[in-house]
C-alpha positions as CSV (number, residue, x, y, z in Angstrom):
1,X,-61.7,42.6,-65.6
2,X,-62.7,45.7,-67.8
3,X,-66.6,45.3,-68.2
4,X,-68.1,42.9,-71.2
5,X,-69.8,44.0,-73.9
6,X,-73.0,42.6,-75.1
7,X,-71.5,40.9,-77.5
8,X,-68.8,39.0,-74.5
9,X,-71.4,38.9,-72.3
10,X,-73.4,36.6,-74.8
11,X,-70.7,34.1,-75.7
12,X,-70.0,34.2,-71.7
13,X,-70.5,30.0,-70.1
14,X,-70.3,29.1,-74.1
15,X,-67.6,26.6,-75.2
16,X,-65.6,27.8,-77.9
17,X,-63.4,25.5,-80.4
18,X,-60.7,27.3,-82.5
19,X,-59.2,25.7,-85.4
20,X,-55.6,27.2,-86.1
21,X,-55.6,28.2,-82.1
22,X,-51.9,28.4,-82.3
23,X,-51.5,30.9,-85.1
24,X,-50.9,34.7,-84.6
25,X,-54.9,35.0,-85.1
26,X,-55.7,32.2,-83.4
27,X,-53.5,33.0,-80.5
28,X,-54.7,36.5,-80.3
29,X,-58.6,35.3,-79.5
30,X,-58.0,32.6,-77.5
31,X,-56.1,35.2,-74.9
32,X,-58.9,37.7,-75.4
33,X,-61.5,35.3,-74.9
34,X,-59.3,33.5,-72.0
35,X,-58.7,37.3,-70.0
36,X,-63.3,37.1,-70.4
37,X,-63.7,33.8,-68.4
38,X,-64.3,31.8,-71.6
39,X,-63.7,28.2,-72.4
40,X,-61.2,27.7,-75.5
41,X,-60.3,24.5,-77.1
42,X,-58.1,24.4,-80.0
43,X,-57.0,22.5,-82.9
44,X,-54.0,22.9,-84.7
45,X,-50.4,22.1,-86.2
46,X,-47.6,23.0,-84.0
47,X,-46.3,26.7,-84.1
48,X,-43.9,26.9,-87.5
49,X,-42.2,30.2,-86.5
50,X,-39.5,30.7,-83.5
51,X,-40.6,32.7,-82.2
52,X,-44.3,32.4,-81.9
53,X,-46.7,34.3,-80.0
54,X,-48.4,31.0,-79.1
55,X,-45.3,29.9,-77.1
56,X,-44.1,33.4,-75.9
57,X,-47.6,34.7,-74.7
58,X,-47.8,30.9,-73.2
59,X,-51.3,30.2,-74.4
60,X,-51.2,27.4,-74.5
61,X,-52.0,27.2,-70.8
62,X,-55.2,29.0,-71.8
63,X,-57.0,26.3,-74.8
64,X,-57.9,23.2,-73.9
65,X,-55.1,22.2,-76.7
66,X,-54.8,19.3,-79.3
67,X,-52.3,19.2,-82.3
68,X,-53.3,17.9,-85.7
69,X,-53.8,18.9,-89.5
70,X,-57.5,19.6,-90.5
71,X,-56.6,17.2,-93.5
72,X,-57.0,14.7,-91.0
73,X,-60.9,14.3,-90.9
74,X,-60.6,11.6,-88.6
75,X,-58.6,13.3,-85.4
76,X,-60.5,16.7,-86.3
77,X,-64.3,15.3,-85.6
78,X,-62.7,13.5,-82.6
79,X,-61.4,16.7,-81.2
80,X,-64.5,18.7,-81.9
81,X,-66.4,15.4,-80.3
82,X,-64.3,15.3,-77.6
83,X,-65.1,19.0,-76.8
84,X,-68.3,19.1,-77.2
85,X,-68.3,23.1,-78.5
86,X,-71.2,25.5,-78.8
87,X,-69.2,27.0,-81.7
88,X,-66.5,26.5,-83.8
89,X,-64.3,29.5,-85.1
90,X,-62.6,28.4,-88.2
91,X,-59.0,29.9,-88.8
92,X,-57.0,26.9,-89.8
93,X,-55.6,28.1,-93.4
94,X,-52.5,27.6,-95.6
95,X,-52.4,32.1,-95.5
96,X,-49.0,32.6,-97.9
97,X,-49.6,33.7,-101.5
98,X,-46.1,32.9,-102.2
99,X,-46.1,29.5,-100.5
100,X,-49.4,29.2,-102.2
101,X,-47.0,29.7,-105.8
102,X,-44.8,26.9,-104.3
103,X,-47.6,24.3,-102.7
104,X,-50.5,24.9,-104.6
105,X,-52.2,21.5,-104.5
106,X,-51.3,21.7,-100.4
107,X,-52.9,24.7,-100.4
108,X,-56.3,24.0,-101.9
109,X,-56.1,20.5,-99.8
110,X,-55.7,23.0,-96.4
111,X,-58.1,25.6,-97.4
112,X,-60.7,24.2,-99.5
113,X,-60.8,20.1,-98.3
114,X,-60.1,21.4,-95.2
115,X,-62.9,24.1,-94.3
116,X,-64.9,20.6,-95.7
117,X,-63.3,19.0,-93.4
118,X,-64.6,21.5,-90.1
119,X,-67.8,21.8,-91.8
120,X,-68.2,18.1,-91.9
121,X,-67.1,17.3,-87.8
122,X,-69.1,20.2,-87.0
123,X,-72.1,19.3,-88.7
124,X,-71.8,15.6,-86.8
125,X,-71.7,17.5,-83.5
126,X,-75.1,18.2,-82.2
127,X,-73.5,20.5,-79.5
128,X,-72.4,23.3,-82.5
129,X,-74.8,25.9,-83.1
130,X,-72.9,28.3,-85.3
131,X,-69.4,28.2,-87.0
132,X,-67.7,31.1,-88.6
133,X,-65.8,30.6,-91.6
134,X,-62.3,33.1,-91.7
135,X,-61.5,33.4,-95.4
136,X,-60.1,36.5,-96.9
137,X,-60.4,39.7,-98.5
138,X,-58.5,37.7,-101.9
139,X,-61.3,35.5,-102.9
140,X,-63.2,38.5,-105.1
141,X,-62.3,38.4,-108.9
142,X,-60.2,41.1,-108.8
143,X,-60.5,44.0,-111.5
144,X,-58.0,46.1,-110.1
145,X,-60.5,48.8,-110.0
146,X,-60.7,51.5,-107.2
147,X,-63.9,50.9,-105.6
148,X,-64.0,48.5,-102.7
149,X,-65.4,45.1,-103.1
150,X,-68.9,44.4,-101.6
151,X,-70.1,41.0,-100.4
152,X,-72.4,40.2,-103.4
153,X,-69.5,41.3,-106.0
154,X,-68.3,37.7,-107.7
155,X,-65.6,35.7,-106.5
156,X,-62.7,34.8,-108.2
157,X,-59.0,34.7,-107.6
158,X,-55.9,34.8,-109.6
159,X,-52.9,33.1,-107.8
160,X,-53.5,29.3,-105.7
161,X,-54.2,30.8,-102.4
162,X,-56.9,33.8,-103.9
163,X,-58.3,30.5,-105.6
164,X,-58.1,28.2,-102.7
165,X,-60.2,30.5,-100.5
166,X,-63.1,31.4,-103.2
167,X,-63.2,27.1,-103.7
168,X,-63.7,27.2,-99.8
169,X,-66.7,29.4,-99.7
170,X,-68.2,27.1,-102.8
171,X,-67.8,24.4,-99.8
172,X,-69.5,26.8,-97.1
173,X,-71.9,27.6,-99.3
174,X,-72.5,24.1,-100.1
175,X,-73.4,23.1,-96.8
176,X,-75.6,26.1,-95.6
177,X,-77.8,25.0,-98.7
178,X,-77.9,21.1,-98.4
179,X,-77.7,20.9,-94.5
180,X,-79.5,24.3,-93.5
181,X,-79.5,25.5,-89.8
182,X,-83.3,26.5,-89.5
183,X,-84.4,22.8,-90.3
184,X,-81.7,21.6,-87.6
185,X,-79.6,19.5,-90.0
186,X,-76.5,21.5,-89.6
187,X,-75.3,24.5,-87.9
188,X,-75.9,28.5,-88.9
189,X,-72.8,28.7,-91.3
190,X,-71.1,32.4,-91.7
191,X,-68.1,33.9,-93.3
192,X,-65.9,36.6,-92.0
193,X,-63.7,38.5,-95.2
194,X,-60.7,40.3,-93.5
195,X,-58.2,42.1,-95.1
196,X,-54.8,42.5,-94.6
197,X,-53.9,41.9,-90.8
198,X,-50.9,43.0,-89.0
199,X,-50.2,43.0,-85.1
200,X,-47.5,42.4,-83.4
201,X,-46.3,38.6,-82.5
202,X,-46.8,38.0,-86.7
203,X,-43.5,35.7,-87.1
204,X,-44.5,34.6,-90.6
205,X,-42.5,34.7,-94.2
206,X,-42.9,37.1,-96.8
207,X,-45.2,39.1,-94.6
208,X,-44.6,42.8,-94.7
209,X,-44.2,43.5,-90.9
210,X,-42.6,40.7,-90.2
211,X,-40.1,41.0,-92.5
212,X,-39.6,44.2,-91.4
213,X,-39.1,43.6,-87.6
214,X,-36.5,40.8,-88.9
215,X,-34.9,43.5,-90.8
216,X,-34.7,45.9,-87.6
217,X,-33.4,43.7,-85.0
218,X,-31.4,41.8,-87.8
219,X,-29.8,44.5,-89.1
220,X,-30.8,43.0,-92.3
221,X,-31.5,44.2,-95.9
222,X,-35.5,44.5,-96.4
223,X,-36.6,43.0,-99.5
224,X,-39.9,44.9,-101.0
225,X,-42.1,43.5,-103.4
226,X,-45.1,45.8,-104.4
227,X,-44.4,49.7,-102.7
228,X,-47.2,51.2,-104.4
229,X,-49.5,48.1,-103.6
230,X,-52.9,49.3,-101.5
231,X,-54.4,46.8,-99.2
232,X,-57.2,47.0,-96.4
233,X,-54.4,47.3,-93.2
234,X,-56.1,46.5,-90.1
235,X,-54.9,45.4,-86.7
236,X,-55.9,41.7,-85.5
237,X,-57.7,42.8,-82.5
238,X,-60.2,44.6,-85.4
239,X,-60.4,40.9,-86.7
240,X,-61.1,39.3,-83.7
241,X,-63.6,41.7,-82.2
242,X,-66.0,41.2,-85.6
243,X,-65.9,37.2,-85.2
244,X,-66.9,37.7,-81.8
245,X,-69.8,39.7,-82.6
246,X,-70.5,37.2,-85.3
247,X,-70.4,34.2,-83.3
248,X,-72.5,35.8,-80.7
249,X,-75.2,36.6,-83.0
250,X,-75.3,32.8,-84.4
251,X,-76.3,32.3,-80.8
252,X,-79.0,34.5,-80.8
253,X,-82.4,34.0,-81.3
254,X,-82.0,35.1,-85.4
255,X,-79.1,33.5,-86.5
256,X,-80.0,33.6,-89.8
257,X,-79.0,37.5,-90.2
258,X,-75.8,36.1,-88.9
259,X,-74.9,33.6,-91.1
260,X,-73.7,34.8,-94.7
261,X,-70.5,36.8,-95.6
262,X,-69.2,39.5,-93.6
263,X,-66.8,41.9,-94.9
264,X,-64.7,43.2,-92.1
265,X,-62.4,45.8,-93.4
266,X,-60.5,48.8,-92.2
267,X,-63.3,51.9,-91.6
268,X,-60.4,54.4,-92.4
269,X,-61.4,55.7,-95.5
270,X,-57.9,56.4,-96.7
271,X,-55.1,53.6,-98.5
272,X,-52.2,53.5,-97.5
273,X,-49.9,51.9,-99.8
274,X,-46.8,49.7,-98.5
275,X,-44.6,52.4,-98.4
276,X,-46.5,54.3,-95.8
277,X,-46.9,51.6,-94.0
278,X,-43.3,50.6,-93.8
279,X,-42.5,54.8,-93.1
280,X,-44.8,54.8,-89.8
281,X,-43.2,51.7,-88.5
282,X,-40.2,53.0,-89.2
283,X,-41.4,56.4,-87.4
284,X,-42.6,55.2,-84.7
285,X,-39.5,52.5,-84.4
286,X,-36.1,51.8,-86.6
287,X,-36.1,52.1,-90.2
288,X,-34.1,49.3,-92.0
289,X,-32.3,49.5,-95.3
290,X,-35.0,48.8,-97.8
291,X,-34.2,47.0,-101.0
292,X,-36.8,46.6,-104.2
293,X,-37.7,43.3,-105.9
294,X,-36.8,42.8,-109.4
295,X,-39.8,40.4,-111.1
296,X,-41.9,39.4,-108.4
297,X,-44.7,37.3,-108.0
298,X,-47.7,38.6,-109.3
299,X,-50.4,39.6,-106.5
300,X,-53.1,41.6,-106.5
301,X,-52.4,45.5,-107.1
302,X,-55.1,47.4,-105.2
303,X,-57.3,45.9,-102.8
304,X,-60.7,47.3,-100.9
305,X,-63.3,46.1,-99.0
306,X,-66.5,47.9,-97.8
307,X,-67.8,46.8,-95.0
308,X,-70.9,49.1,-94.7
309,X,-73.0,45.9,-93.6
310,X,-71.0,44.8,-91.1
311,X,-70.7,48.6,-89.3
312,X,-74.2,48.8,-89.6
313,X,-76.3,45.8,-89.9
314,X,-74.0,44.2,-87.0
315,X,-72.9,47.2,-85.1
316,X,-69.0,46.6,-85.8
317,X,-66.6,49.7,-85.6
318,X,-62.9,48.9,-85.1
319,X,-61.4,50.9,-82.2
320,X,-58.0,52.5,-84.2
321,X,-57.4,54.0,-87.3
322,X,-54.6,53.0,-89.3
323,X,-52.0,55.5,-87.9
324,X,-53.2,54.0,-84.6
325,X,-53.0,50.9,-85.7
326,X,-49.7,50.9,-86.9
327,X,-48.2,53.0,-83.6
328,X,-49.4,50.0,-81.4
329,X,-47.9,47.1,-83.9
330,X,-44.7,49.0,-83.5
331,X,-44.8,49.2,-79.9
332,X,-45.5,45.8,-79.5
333,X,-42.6,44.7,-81.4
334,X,-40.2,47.5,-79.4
335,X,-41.2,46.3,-76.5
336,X,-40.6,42.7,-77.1
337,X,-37.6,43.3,-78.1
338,X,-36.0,44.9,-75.0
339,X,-37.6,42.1,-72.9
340,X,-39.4,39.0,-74.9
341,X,-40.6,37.6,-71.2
342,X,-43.4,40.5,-71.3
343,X,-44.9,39.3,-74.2
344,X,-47.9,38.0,-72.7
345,X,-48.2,41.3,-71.0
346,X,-47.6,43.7,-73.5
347,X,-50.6,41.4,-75.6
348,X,-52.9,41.6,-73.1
349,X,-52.6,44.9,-72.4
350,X,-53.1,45.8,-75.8
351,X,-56.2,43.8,-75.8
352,X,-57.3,45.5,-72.9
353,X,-57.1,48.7,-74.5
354,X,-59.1,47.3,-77.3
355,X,-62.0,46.2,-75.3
356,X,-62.0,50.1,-73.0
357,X,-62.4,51.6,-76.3
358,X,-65.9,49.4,-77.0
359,X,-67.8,50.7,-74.3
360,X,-70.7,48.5,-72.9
């Protein structure tokens, strides 16, 4: 085992529960925090996709697993009971903007009733110390202005799921306030603000990698919906290092500087649009035939977080830049593709690489 950071080394003999464990996020923490010697529990619905990197990587033989919808308060608090957790990361989500179009009032039951939900078993858990809250880079009223959004800039959103995840921070907020940490009525609360995350083992609709490795090994038509669209591109492992730090810190012996929002953007100062993005996949891979959508959904133009505070108030620096970024997504997917039996492998390995490039 590569050596821990301070940040691994803190959460080290902790017990961790993940909601959404079997998700391409979830799946990717609970295999780096499995390859570190810590404890995982999970709960979650069944994988949707086939494939799914939950059931390829076979993590499931790492989290102590349990099945369930976070709508169902009653089975949620029994899990988190059952597992008696030091902390609880909180990834369970409806994520689709255009599902969100199609399912709105399932999507604000998901991500706002159920982050209440969490908040709620968590709170009647005496063993939880700290929870992180995964929203999203969406929930900021969105001006379509040029200059990144900053964690004090006012939330908003203009399509169900955008909405769904600024209603669920009203809820987090909620609860810091009425059941605050430092008077021991609840646990330290904070929120991590990603933006857009790609990786490889992403099976999901209407996703733009996905839907691109679909088109390569399908031989299929791509269907594009916004090629000039900006977003915050970042890899996964750049997701699930900052909620590590995050979690560690609610730990610590101030976990109030820990618990508020956290933006957790890209650090490469350039956007890419989806263009780019889809030409170095291609580069670095197969380019499929690429076909442009007439009328779609409306979504959010340009999108930028700064996360100054988080590089220097909690010491977080994601390991690649974009280009990097986008290489090792490609490679992921090539390589599971010649042999799908290696995906656990090729996921560790990359996580592996991750953590060499953190130092101590």
């Amino acid at each position: 085992m590569y050596g821990l950071s301070r940040f691994e080394q803190t959460l080290l003999g902790k017990k961790i529960f993940i909601t959404g464990h079997s998700g391409f996020t979830g799946t990717w923490a609970s295999l780096w925090l499995n390859s570190i010697g810590i404890q995982v529990g999970g709960f979650s619905l069944p994988p949707e996709t086939t494939p799914a990197l939950f059931v390829e990587t076979g993590a499931a033989a790492d989290v102590e697993s349990r099945f369930g919808d976070i709508c169902d308060f009653s089975a949620l608090e029994k899990a988190i009971h059952d597992y008696q957790p030091d902390l609880v990361l909180h990834l369970a989500a409806q994520p689709l903007v255009r599902r969100s179009y199609q399912e709105p009032m399932q999507t604000f039951m998901v991500n706002a009733q159920g982050t209440a939900h969490v908040l709620e078993a968590a709170r009647s858990v005496k063993s939880v110390r700290g929870v992180l809250c995964v929203t999203t880079d969406k929930v900021y009223q969105n001006k379509e202005w040029d200059w990144p959004y900053r964690e004090n800039d006012p939330l908003g959103g203009k399509d169900p799921y955008s909405a769904s995840k600024a209603a669920a921070e009203m809820v987090i907020h909620g609860y810091a306030m009425s059941y605050p940490w430092a008077s021991g009525q609840g646990p330290a609360i904070a929120i991590a603000r990603g933006g857009n995350i790609i990786g490889g083992g992403d099976w999901s609709a209407d996703r733009l990698v996905p839907d691109f490795v679909r088109a390569v090994i399908g031989g299929q038509r791509m269907v594009l919906r916004y090629p000039g669209a900006t977003r915050p591109w970042q890899h996964v492992l750049a997701l699930v290092h900052g909620y590590l730090m995050i979690l560690a810190g609610l730990l610590g012996d101030n976990p109030g500087h820990y618990a508020r929002p956290w933006n957790l953007g890209p650090q490469d100062p350039r956007q890419f649009p989806v263009r780019d993005i889809l030409e170095m996949m291609g580069r670095h891979w197969k380019m499929p035939d690429v076909h442009y959508m007439d009328n779609p959904l409306p979504e959010a133009g340009a999108l930028a977080l700064d996360s100054s505070l988080a590089r220097n108030a909690l010491g977080w620096v994601p390991v690649w830049d974009t280009e990097r970024v986008i290489k090792e997504t490609a490679d992921w997917y090539r390589q599971y593709d010649q042999d799908p039996t290696r995906a656990r492998d090729i996921t560790l390995a990359q996580i592996r690489s991750w953590r060499e490039g953190l130092g101590q």
